[in-house]
N, C-alpha and C positions, 0 to 999 in steps of 0.2 A: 714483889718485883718492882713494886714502883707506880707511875704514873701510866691511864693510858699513852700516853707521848711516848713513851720509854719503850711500851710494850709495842708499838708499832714499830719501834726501831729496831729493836731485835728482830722482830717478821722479817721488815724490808732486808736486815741484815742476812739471817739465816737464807729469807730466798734468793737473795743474792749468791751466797757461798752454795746452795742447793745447783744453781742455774750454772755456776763454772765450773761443780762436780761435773754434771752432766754432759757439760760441751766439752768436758776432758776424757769422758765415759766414750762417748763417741767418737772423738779424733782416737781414741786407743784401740776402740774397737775395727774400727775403717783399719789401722796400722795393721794390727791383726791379721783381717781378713785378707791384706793384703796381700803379706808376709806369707800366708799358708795360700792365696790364690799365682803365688809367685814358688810357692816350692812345688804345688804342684804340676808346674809348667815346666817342671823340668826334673831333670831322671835323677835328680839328687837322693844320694842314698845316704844317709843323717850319720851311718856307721861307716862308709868305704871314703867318701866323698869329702874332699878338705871343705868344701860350702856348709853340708852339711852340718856341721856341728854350729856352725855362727846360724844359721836357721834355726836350728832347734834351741839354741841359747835366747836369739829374738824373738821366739815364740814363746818362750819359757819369761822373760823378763815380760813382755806387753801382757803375758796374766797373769803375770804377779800386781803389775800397775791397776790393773782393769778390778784384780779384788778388794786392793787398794781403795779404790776410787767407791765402789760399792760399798765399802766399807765407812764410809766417810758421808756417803749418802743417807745408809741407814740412821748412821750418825746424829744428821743434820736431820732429820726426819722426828728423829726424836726428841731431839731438842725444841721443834717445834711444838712436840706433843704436852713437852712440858712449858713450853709456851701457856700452849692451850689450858691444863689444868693447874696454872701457878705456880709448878712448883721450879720452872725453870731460876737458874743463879744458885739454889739451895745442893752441897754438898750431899750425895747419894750416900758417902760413908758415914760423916760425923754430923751433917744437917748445919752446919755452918752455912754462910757467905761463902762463894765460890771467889767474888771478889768481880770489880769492872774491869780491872787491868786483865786478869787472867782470861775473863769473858772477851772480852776483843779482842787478847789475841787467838783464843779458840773457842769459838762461842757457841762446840755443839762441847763445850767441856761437862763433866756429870759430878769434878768432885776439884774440893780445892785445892790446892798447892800445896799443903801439909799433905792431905793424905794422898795426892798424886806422889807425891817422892816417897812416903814411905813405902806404896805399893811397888816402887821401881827398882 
């Protein structure tokens, strides 16, 4: 991976991306609770009811974001792990260079840019 210098800066980096997962986790989940403290307040029936259905769509889309976002956690969680034991940068498929360009722009990435598009 590099220099201590380098590996601090992927820490500061990932906790970074770790810290707006989670403040995006939260604003989604608030939406949420919202969303379902707002249909319950009212006699909305998800099947009769014209509201209904944009409810249950809003509700259906903020957990889809919300598994999203967890998923991106875990993600970043990992990526610190491989911080931790070196082997972050290193291709999971082929054990290549992941590469710097590809690492900043996704830097919980697990595999390089060849084998990211072959598996696509």
């Amino acid at each position: 991976m590099g220099d201590d210098g380098g590996v601090e800066d992927v820490r500061r980096r990932l906790a970074h991306e770790r810290e707006q997962a989670l403040a995006r986790l939260a604003s989604l989940t608030g939406d949420h609770e919202s969303i379902v403290a707002a249909s319950l307040d009212t006699n909305a029936d998800d099947e009769h009811d014209p509201e209904g259905a944009t409810i249950a769509f809003e509700r259906s889309q903020i957990g889809a974001l919300v598994r999203q976002v967890r998923h991106h956690v875990a993600e970043v969680d990992a990526a610190l792990d491989r911080v931790e034991d070196g082997s972050y940068g290193v291709c999971e498929s082929c054990g290549g260079d992941i590469g710097a360009a590809r690492l900043e722009a996704l830097p919980a990435a697990r595999t390089c840019i060849g084998c990211a598009s072959r598996r696509a």
